[in-house]
N, C-alpha and C positions, 0 to 999 in steps of 0.2 A: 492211687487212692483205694482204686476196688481192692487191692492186698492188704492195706491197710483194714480191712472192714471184716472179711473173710475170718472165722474162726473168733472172732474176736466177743467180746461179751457186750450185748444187745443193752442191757439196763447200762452200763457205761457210758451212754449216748444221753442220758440225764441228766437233770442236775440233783436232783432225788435218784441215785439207780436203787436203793432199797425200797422204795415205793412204786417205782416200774419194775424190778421186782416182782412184787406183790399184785399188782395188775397183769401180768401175765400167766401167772402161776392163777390167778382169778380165771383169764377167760380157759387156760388148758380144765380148771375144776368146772366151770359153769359151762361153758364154751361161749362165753360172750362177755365185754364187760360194758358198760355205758358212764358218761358221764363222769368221767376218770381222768381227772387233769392231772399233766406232767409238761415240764420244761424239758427241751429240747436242748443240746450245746452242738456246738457246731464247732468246726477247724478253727475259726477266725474270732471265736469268744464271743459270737452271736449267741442270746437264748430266743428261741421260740416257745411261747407257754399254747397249747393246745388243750383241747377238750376231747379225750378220745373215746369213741364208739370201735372196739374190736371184737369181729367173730370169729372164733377159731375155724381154719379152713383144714377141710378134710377133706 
């Protein structure tokens, strides 16, 4: 699984990856984003919808 993950494209793990996208490209510009919901997809066709708070770590 962990090979699976490695190298692989981070917004692809959505079900929007153009608007996680756009939420990350946020917190690298601002260094933080708030209140930024995205669906989650998983192996087994599970979504999780989340509300996310990211700070960029330096």
């Amino acid at each position: 699984m962990r090979t699976g993950l490695v190298g692989s494209d981070f917004a692809d793990y959505f079900t929007d990856p153009a608007q996680a996208r756009k939420g990350y490209r946020q917190v690298f510009a601002n260094g933080f984003v708030t209140d930024y919901p995205l669906a989650c997809c998983f192996a087994l066709s599970c979504v999780c919808t989340a509300c996310g708070f990211a700070p960029e770590h330096k």
